[in-house]
N, C-alpha and C positions, 0 to 999 in steps of 0.2 A: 504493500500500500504506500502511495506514495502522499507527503502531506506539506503543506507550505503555508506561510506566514506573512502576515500584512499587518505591520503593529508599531507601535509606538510608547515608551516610556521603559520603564525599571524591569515590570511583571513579565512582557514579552520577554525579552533578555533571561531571564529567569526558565522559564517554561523551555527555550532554546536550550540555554543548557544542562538543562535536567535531562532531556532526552537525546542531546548527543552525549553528556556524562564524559565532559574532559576531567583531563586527570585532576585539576584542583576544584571540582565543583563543590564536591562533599566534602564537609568537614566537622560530620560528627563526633567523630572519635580523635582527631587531630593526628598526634605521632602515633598513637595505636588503634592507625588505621584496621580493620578485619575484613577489608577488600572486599565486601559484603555485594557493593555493584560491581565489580571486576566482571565485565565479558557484555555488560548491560549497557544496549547504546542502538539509539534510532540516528545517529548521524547519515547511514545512506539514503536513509530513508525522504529527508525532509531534501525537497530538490528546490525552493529557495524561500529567502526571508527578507520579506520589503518593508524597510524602514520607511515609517510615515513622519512630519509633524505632530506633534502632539496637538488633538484637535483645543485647545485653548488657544494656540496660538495663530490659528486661523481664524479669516472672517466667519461669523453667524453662520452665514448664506453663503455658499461657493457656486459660480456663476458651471463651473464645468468640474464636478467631483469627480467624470470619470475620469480625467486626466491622471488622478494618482492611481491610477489600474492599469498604466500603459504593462507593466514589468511584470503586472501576473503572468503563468504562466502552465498549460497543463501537470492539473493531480488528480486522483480521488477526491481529498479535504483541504479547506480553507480554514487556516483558527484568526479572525481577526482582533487583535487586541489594543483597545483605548482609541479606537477609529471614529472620526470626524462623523456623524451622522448621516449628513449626505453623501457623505462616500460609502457607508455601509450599506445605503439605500441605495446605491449602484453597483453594487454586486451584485446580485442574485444575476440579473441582465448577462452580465459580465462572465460570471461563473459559465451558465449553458452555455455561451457563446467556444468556451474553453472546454470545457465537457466535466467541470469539477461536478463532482455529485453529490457534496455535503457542505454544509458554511457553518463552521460552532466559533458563536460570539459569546465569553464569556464577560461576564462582569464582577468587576472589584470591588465598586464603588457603589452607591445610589447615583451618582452621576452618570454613569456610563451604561447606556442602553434603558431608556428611561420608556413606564408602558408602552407610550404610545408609537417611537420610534421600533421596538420590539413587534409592536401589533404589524404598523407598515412594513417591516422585516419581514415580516411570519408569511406575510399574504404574497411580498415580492417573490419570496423563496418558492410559493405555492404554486404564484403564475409563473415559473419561469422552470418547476419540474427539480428545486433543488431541495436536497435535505438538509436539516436542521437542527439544531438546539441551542440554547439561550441559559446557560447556565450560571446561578449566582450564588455561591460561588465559581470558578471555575470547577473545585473540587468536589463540588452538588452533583456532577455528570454523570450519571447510574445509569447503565446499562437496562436494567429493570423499569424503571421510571417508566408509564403506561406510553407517554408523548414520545419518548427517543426511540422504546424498546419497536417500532414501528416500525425505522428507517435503518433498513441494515446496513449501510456505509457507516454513520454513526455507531454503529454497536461495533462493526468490526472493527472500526480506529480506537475505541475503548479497549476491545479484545487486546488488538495488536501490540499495542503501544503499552498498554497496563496501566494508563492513567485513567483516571474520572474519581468517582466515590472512593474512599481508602477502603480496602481489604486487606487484612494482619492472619497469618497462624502462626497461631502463640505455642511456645512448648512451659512447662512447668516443671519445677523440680524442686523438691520440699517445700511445697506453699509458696514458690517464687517464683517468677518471669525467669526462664533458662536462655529463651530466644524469641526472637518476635521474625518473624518472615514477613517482607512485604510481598503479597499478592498482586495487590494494585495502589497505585501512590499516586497523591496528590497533584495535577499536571508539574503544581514548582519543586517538590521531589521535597517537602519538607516530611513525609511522611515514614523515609527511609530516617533519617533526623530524629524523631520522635520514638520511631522501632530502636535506637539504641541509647535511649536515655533511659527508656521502661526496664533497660534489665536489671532483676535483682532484686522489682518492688515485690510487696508480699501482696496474694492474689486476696482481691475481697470476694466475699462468701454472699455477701447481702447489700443492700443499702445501708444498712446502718454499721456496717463496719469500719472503722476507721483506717482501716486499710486502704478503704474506697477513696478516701479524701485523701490521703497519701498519694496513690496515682492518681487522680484528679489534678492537684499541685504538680505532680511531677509533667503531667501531659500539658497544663498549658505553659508550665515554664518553658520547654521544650517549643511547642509550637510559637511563642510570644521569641525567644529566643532562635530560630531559624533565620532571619524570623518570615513572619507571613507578613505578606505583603497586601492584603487586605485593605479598607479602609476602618477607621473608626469609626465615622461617621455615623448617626442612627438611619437609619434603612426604612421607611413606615414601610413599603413594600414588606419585607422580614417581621417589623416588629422589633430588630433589632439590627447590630453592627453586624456589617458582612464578614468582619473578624469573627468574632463571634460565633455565628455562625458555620465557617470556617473550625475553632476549633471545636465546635458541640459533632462534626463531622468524624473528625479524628476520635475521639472521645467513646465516638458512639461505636467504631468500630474496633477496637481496644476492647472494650465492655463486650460487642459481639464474639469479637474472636475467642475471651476469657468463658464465654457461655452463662455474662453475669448480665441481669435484668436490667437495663437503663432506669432510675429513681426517676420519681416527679418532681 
């Protein structure tokens, strides 16, 4: 599967090299590296990455958005990131014309991809035969999810790549975290990060074990510490900060993988 990039700012950068995975990306462990990604790398895979302006720094209104799409160029998938509106509203068009078969715009922010430009999205994508998803966080992107699980170029760039929603198997050993496997990580790869800060904690049994808030602390220090790249911002979409968010994600799958009940 082949996948390419049209983005702007920090987070794109990030996601870029999570999935080629050069040699100093990760730096969970520091000098006692455990090579844990050694051999893991979508580098052939992505055939290019086009840097935009950050949409602040462009006019409102852009009289010809398709102009920043000259450099696409045939894939499978599109991830466009912190993209000017108008220009995101000239892809779909753009896309058939190339034969891409899928556009996943994530968002970080309450800024970026706001309903209504989403809905224009949704419908662009519809009339023009492309698939889709609109994930907030990026790391929301489930394969399961009733909307995505539809559109099989999206599930198979989930499949392929291992990113979307975090998936962990956990091993135990006398009441402790022995190893945490990532499954599936976070597009920004903070999740391989987080699988090796949890070794060691003691496994809670219940919600009300104090063990539970032990990894608790230990899981957001960890993700705040990566760190995510999120906003803080409040979200009313959410209800809450796409940080947040973000890490009730990780959190939740931790808690899955241990076979322990998510608390209220």
């Amino acid at each position: 599967m082949e996948l390419e990039f049209l983005y702007s700012g920090d987070f794109g950068n990030v996601v870029i090299g999570n999935l080629v995975n050069y040699s100093t990306f990760c730096r969970a462990c520091g000098e006692a590296c455990v090579e844990c990604r050694v051999g893991w790398s979508h580098a052939d895979s992505i055939t290019a990455a086009v840097s935009l302006p950050p949409p602040e720094s462009l006019p409102h209104f852009l009289d010809a958005p398709e102009s920043f799409l000259l450099d696409l160029i045939p894939a499978d998938v599109l991830i466009a990131i912190n993209i000017h509106p108008d220009v995101l509203l000239s892809l779909p068009k753009r896309l058939e014309e190339l034969g891409v078969c899928a556009l996943i715009v994530p968002a970080e922010s309450p800024r970026e991809l706001p309903v209504g430009v989403r809905q224009q999205l949704k419908d662009a994508c519809e009339m023009h035969g492309v698939e889709y998803a609109f994930p907030k966080p990026f790391c929301a992107l489930d394969p399961r999810d009733p909307v995505v699980s539809r559109f099989k170029t999206v599930r198979r760039f989930v499949e392929d790549f291992g990113v979307g929603k975090p998936e962990l198997r956990i091993s135990l050993k006398s009441g402790a975290i022995s190893s945490a496997e990532v499954l599936r990580s976070a597009p920004c790869g903070s999740t391989w990060f987080v699988a090796r800060k949890i070794i060691g904690f003691r496994t809670p049994t219940d919600a009300d074990d104090a063990a539970l808030r032990e990894l608790f602390d230990a899981i957001s220090k960890a993700h705040h510490s990566y760190p995510c790249t999120a906003s803080m911002e409040l979200d009313k979409e959410l209800g809450d900060t796409v940080l947040h968010k973000a890490g009730y994600l990780i959190r939740e799958a931790i808690l899955k993988a241990l076979n322990v009940e998510m608390p209220l």
